[in-house]
C-alpha positions in Angstrom: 10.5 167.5 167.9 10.1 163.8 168.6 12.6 161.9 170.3 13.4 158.1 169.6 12.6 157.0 173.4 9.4 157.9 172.3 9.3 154.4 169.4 9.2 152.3 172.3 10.2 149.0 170.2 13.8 150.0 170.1 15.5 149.0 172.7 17.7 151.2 175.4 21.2 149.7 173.8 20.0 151.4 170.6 18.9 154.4 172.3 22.0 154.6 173.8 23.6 154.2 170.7 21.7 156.9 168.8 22.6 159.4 171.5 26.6 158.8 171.2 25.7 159.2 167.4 24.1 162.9 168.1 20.5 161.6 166.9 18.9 163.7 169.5 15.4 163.6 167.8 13.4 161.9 164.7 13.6 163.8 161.4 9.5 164.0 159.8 10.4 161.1 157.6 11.8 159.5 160.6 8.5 160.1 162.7 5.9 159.3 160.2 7.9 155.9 159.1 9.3 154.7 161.6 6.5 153.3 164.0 4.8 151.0 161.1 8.0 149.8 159.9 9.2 148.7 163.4 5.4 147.3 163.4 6.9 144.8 160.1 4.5 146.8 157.8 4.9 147.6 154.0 6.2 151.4 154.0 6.5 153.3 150.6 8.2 156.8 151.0 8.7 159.9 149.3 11.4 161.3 150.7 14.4 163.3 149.4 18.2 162.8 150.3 19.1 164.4 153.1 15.6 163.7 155.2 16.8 161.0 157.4 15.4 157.8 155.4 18.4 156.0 155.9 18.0 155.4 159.4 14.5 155.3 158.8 14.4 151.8 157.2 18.3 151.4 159.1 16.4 151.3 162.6 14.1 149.0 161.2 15.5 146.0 159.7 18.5 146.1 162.5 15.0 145.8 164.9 13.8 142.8 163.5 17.3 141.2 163.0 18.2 137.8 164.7 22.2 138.7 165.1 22.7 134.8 166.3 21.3 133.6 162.9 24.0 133.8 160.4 21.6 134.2 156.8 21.0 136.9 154.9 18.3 138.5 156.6 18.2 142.2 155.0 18.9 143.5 151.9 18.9 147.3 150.6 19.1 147.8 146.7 21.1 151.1 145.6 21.2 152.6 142.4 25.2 153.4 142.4 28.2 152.0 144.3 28.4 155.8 145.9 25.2 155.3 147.6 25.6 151.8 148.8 29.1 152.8 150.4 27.2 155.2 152.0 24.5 153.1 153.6 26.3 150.6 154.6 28.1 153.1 156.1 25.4 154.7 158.0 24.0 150.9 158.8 27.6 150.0 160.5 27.0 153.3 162.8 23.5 152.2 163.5 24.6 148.6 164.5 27.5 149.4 167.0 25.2 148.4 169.5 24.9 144.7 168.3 28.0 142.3 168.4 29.3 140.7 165.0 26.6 142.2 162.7 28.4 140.9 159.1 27.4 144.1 156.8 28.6 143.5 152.9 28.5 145.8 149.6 27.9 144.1 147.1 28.7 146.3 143.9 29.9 146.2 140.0 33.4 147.7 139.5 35.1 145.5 142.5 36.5 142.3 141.8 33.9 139.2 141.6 36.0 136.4 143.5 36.6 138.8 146.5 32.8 138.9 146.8 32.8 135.1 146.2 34.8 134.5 149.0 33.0 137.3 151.6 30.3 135.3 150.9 31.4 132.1 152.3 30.0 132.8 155.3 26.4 134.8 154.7 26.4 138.5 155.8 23.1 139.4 157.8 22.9 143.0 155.8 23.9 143.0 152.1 23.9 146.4 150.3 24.0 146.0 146.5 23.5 147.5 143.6 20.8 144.9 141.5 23.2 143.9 138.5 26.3 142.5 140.5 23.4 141.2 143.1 21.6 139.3 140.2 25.2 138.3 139.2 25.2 136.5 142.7 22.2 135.2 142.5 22.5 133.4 139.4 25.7 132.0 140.7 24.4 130.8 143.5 27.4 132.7 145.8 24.2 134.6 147.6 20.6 132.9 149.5 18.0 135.3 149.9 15.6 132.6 151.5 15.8 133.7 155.0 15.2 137.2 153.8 13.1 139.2 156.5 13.3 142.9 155.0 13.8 144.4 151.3 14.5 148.0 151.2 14.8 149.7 147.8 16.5 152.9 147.9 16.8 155.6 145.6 14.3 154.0 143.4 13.6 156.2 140.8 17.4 156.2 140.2 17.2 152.4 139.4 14.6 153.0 137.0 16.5 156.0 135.3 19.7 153.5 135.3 17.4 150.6 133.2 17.8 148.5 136.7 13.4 147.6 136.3 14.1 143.8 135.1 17.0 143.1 137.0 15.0 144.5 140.2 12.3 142.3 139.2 14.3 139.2 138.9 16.0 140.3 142.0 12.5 139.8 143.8 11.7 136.1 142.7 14.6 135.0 145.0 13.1 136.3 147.9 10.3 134.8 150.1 7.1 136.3 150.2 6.6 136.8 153.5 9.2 139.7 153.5 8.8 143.1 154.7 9.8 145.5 151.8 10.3 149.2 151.8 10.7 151.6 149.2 12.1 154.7 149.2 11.9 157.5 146.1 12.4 161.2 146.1 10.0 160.9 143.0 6.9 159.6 142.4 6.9 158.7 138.5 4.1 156.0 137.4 6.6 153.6 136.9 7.4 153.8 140.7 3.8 153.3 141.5 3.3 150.1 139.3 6.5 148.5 141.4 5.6 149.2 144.3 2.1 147.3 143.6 3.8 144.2 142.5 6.5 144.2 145.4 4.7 145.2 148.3 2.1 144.0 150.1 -1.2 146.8 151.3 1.8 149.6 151.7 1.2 152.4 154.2 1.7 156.2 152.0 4.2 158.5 153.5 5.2 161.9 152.0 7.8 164.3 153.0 9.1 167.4 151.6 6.6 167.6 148.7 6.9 170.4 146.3 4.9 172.6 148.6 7.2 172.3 151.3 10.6 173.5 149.8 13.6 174.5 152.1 14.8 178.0 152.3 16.3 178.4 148.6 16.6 181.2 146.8 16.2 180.6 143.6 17.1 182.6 140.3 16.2 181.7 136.6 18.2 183.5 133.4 17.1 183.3 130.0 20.2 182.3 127.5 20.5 180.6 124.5 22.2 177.3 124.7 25.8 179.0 122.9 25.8 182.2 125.4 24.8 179.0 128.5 29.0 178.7 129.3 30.0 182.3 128.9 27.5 183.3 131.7 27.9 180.0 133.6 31.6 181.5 133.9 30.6 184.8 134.9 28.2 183.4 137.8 30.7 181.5 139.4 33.1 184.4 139.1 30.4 186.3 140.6 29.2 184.3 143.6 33.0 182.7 144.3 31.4 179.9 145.8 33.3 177.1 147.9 31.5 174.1 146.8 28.9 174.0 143.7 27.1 171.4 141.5 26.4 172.0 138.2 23.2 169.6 136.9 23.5 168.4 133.2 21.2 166.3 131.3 23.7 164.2 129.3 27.2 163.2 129.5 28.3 164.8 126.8 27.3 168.2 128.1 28.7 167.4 131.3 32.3 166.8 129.9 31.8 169.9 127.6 31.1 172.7 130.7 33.9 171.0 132.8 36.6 171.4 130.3 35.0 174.8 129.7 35.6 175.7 133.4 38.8 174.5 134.1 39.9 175.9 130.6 39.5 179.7 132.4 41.3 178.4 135.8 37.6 177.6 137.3 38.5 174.3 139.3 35.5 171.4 138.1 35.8 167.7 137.9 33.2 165.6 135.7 30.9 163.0 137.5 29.2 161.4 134.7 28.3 157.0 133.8 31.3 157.1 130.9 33.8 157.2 134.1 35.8 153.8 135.8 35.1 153.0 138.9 38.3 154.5 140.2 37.9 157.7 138.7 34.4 158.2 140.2 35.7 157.3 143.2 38.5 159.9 143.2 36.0 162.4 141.6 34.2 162.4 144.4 36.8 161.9 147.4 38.6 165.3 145.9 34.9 167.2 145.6 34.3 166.3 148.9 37.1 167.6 150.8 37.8 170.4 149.1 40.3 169.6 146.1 37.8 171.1 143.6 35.2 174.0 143.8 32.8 172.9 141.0 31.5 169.3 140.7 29.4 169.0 136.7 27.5 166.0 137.3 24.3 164.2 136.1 21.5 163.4 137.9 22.0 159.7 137.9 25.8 159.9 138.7 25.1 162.1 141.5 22.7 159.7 143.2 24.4 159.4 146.6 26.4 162.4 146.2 26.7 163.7 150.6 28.4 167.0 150.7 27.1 168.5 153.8 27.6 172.5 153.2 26.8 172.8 149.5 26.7 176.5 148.4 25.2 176.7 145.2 23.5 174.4 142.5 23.4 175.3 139.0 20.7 174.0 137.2 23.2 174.2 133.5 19.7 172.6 131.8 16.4 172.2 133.5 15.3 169.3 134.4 12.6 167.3 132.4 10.8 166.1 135.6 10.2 169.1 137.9 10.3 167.0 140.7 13.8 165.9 139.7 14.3 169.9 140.0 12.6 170.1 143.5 15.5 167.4 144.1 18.1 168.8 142.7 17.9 172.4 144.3 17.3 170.3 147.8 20.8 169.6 147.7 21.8 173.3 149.1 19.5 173.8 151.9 20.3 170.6 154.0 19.8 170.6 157.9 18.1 173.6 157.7 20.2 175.8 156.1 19.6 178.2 153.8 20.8 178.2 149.9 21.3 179.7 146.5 20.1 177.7 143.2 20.6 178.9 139.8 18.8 177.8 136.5 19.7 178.3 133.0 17.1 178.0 130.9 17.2 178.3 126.6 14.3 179.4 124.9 13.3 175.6 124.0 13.6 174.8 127.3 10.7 177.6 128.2 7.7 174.8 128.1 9.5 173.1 131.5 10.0 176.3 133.0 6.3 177.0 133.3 5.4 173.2 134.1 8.0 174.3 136.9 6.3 177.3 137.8 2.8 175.6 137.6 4.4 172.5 140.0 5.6 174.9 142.3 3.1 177.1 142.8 5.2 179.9 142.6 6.4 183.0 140.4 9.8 182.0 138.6 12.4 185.1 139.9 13.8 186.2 136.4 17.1 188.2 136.5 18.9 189.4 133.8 22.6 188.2 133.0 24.9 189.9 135.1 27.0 192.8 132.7 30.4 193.3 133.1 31.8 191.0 135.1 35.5 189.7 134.8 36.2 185.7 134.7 38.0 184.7 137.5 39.7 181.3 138.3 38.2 179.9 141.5 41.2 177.6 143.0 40.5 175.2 145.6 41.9 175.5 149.0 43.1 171.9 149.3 45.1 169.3 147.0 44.4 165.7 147.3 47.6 163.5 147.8 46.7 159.2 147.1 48.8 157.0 149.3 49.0 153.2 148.2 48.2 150.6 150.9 44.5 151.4 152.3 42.6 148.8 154.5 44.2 146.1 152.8 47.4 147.2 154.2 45.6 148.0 158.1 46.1 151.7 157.4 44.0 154.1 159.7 43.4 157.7 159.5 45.9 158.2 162.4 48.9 156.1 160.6 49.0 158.9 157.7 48.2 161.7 160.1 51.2 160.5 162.5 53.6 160.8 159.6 52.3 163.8 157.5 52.7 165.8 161.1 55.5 163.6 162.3 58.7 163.3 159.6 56.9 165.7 157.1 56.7 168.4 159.4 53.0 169.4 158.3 51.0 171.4 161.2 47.7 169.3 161.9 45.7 172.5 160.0 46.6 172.0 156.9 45.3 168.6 156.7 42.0 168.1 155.8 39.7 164.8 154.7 41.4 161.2 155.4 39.6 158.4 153.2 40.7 154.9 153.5 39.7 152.7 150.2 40.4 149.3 150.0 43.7 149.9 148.2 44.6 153.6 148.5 44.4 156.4 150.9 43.4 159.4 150.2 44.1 162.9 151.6 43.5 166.6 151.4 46.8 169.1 152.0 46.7 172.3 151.9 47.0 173.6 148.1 50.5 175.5 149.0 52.4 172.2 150.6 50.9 170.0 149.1 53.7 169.3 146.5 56.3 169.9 149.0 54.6 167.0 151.3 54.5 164.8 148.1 58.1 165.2 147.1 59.3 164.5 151.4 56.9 161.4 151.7 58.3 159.8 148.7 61.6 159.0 150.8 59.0 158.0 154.0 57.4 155.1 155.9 54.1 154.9 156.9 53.4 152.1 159.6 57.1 150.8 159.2 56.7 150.5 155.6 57.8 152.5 152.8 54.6 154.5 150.4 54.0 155.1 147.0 52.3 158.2 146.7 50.5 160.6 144.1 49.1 164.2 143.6 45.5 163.8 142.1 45.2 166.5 139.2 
């Protein structure tokens, strides 16, 4: 356990600041990084989600930020708009201390002249994904020539998502006395020949390797690819879980097991790239708080993906990289808790399970398909009702709560998540009165102003 009054370049406003925040001490990733990244060295980390690496390279670039200077002076590359919301989330926590820090997303799927017009006066933090960045770049609506820190996150995501040449384009607008940071929970050779170009003598650091997993239990079936459903159905029905991810390796797949599930009363949504925007967004707002008990994603769409109390992960086809697996399983054992992660694995799929068993070091637990088991639906304990208006209309979490408990009548318990997106808001009722609250909000005001409103199904 090693606190952050211990990194003695940050000063006691931060500290003060990471206190309020509950970051009591420094998470490994946090410990072994953050003293030559503060330094203004070249760091490239192995890390996975959940290890702390966001405030990790956060704590860093807010340390060497000049808040009086009004240029770009840090940007942090994301694979998917999910993540960079995220970030820049966690980056706006970390910065309370500082006065008029400017932090802007920068992402594909929200409108280009809003961007345009952010942009009039330079943000000190942009977080962006690379092809709406290079978009900017090429317009010239965004300077990178004051840039003091590069931080690429997620970056074997990027790759996966065919981001290589736009990253690489990306760098040629920056100057090259930057710090830059990269952050992977792989280690593929393609990660290793970027980092040689973009960085500078970087210092190694490791966390969580394969050796190292988190308290998982993990069980492997043997089924062909046509009996893979059937026994998906019976495991969930089985283990009843509250929250799951199911891991596919194609979009196609991932469409085909959610319809499968929901088609026996097993509540799923689809994460997958063939999506808008706005459906990912609500695909992952009614995961989140409950509205669904089985999220089917793939890898790349769930880059980003922070559910804090994950049960189960199904692993519907093994991965190809087994560190991808190691990854994947991760998911279900954050903060120290323990977790359950199932793998279904078709006889052509054997040749990866014993590259996974090789990698691992370990004796794959082989179980045999559970026998009679009856299909049950798994229903999810909370609804998810969209409001129109969001920031743009000044609404906060306590607007919507005020009238849900106010004129509606709804005890405080039976609401759950409150999200505010730009345009919507979006919020999880209780499964039973939820379509009551729907029907008694259409004739209601929120802030003065009369709402627009939606069930999510």
């Amino acid at each position: 356990m090693t606190a952050f009054a211990t990194l003695n370049a940050l000063p006691a406003a931060q500290l003060d600041n990471l206190n309020e925040l509950g970051y009591l001490s420094m998470t490994p990733v946090q410990a072994a990084a953050l003293p030559p990244i503060l330094a203004g060295k070249d760091v490239r980390v192995q890390a996975k989600t959940g290890s702390g690496k966001t405030a990790a390279f956060g704590l860093g670039l807010l340390r060497h930020l000049d808040a009086a200077r009004f240029q770009t002076q840090a940007l942090v590359l994301c694979p998917t708009r999910e993540l960079a919301d995220q970030v820049a989330g966690e980056l706006r926590r970390l910065a309370r201390f500082l006065p008029n820090i400017k932090i802007l997303t920068l992402c594909g799927g929200q409108p280009f002249g809003t961007q345009r017009d952010s942009l009039q006066h330079a943000p000190h933090i942009i977080v962006a994904t690379p092809g709406r960045l290079l978009d900017h770049l090429q317009k010239g609506t965004v300077s990178l020539a004051d840039l003091k820190t590069l931080v690429m996150d997620e970056a074997d995501r990027m790759l996966d998502m065919g981001f290589s040449d736009a990253i690489n384009e990306i760098v040629h607008f920056t100057p090259a006395s930057r710090q830059t940071l990269l952050f992977s929970a792989t280690w593929p050779e393609a990660i290793a020949a970027i980092s040689g170009r973009v960085q500078n003598e970087p210092l190694s650091v490791e966390i969580d390797s394969v050796d190292a997993l988190p308290a998982i239990e993990q069980q492997f079936f043997e089924v062909s690819a046509a009996g893979k459903i059937p026994l998906l159905q019976k495991l969930l029905s089985q283990h009843r879980p509250t929250s799951c991810v199911v891991f596919c390796n194609t979009r196609r797949d991932c469409q085909t097991v959610c319809d499968a599930l929901n088609a026996v009363g097993q509540s799923a949504l689809a994460l997958h790239g063939d999506l808008e925007q706005r459906d990912r967004d609500r695909t992952l707002v009614r995961f989140a708080n409950g509205s669904a008990r089985v999220l089917v994603a793939t890898d790349v769409a769930a880059c980003g993906l922070d559910i804090k109390s994950l049960e189960l992960v199904v692993n519907y086809e093994l991965a190809w990289d087994p560190e991808v697996h190691v990854h994947r399983i991760g998911r279900t054992a954050r903060a120290g808790n323990s977790g359950l992660a199932i793998s279904l694995c078709a006889p052509e799929e054997a040749q990866r399970a014993n590259i996974l068993a090789e990698m691992l070091q370990l004796t794959l637990n082989w179980l045999p398909a559970p026998g009679n088991v009856t299909i049950v639906p798994l229903e999810p304990e909370m609804t998810t009702l969209c409001i129109d208006g969001g920031r743009k209309a000044k609404m906060r979490p306590g607007d919507v709560l005020g009238a849900l408990t106010g004129e509606i009548g709804l005890d405080g318990a039976d609401i759950g998540k409150i999200v505010i997106h730009p345009a919507h808001v979006y919020v999880a009722i209780r499964r039973s009165l939820a379509s009551s609250a729907w029907k008694q909000l259409q004739g209601g005001k929120i802030k003065g102003k009369s709402c627009r409103a939606c069930l999510l199904k």
